[in-house]
C-alpha positions as CSV (number, residue, x, y, z in Angstrom):
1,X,-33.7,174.8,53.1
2,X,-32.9,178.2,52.1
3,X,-37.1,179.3,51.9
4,X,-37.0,178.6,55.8
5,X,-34.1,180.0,56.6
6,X,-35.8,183.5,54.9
7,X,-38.9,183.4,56.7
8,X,-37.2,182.3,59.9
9,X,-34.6,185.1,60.1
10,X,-37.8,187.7,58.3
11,X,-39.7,186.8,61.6
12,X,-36.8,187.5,63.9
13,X,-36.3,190.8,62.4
14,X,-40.0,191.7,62.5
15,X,-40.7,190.8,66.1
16,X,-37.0,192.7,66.6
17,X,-38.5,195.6,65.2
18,X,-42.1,195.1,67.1
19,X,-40.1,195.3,70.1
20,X,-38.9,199.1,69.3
21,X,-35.4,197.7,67.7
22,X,-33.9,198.2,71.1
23,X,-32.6,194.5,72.2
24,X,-30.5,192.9,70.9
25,X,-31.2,190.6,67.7
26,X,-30.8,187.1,68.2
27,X,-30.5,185.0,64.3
28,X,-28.5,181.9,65.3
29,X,-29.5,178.8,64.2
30,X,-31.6,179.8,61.4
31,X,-29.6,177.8,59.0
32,X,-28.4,181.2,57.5
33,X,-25.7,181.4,54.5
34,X,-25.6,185.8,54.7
35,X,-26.9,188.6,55.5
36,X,-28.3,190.8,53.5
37,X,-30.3,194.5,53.6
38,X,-28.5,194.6,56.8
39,X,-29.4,198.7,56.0
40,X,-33.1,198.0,57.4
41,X,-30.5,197.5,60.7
42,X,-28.8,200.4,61.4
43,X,-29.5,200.8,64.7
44,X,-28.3,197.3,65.3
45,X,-25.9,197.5,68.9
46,X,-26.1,193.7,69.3
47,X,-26.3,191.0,66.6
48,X,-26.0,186.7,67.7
49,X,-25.7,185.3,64.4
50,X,-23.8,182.0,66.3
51,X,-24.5,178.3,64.3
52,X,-25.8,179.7,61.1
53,X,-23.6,178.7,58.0
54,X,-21.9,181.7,57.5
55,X,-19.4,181.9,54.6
56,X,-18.8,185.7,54.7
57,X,-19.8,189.1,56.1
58,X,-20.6,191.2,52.9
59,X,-22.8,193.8,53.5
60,X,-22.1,194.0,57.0
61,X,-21.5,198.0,56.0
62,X,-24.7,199.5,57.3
63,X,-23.8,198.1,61.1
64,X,-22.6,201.6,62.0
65,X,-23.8,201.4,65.7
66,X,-22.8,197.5,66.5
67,X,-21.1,196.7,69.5
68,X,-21.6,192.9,70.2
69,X,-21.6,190.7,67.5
70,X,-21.4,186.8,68.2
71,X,-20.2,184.9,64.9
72,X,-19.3,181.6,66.6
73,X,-19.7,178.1,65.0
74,X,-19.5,179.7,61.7
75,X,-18.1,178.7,58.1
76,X,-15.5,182.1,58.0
77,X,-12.6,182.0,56.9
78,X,-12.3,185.6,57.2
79,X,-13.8,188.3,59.3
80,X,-13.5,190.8,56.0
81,X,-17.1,193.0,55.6
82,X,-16.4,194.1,59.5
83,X,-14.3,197.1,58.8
84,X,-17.0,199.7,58.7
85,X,-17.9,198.4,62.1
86,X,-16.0,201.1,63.8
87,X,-18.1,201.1,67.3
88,X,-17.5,196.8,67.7
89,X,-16.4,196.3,71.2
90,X,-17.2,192.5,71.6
91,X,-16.5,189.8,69.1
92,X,-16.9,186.3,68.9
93,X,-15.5,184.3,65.9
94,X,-14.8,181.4,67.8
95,X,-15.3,178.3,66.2
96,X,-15.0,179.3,62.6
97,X,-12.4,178.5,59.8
98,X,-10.0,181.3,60.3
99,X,-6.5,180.1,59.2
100,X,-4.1,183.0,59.5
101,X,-3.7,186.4,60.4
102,X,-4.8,187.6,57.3
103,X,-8.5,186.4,58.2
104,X,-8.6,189.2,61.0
105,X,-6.7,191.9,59.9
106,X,-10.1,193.4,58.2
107,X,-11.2,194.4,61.5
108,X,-8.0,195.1,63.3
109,X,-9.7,199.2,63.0
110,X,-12.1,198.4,64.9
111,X,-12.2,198.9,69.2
112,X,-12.8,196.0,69.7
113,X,-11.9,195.0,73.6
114,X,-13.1,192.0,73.8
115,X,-12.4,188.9,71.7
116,X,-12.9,185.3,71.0
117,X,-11.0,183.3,68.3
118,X,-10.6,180.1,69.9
119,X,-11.6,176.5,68.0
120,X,-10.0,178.2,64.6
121,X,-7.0,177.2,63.4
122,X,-5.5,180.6,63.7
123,X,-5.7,179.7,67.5
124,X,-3.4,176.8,67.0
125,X,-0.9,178.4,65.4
126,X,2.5,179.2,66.8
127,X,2.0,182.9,65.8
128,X,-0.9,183.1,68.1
129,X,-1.6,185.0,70.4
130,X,0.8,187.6,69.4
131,X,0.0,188.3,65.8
132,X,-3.9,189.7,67.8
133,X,-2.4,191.4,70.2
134,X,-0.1,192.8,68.0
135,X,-3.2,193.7,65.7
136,X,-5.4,194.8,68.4
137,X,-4.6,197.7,70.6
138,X,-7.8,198.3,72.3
139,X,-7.8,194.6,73.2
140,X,-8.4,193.9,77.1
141,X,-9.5,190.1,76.6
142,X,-8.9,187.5,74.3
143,X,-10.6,183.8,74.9
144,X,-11.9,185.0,78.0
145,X,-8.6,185.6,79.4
146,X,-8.0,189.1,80.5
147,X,-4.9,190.7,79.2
């Protein structure tokens, strides 16, 4: 349960710092619900946090440096706790809950240039693609497709 989760994701983070905090952190499937003291990870660039349980990105504020973040296979609805992630270049939110346009407009100032939203409803919508690119100008690929 939740115990495990805790000392699996406090073990990732320790040998992440052991290793001089330099590559990238890699906390998928630890069974994870958030993320929190994300402060002790400032100097974060690259965060896989892919087939955790994720219901939302609070605290995600501290990620000043981030530039690859993996959220696929998810529980979000919404990518909101992203917007102080100013340097994100690579996203992946594939496979999450993400209805409408409203679930990405929290990070629509970020750079990101490279995005993956497929497998949420959003995807399916008739609005899609256009309502990202219309939110995204930085955006050079979505789903792996190159604009």
């Amino acid at each position: 349960g939740t115990m495990w989760s805790k000392v699996l994701c406090e073990t990732a983070v320790s040998a992440w710092w052991s290793s001089g905090a330099a590559e990238p952190l890699n906390l998928s499937k630890k069974y994870l619900t958030s993320v929190l003291h994300t402060d002790y990870l400032f100097t974060l660039r690259e965060l896989d946090l892919s087939h955790n349980n994720l219901t939302n990105l609070l605290g995600f504020g501290s990620l000043l440096l981030l530039r690859k973040l993996n959220l696929s296979h998810n529980k979000l609805a919404s990518l909101q706790g992203l917007e102080a992630c100013k340097n994100l270049d690579q996203l992946d939110a594939s496979g999450n809950v993400i209805q409408n346009a409203c679930g990405i407009l929290p990070c629509t100032k970020c750079r990101i240039r490279t995005l993956t939203l497929e497998g949420n409803p959003l995807s399916r919508s008739e609005v899609y693609p256009g309502c990202v690119l219309d939110s995204f100008v930085m955006l050079c690929t979505l789903d792996g497709k190159d604009l």
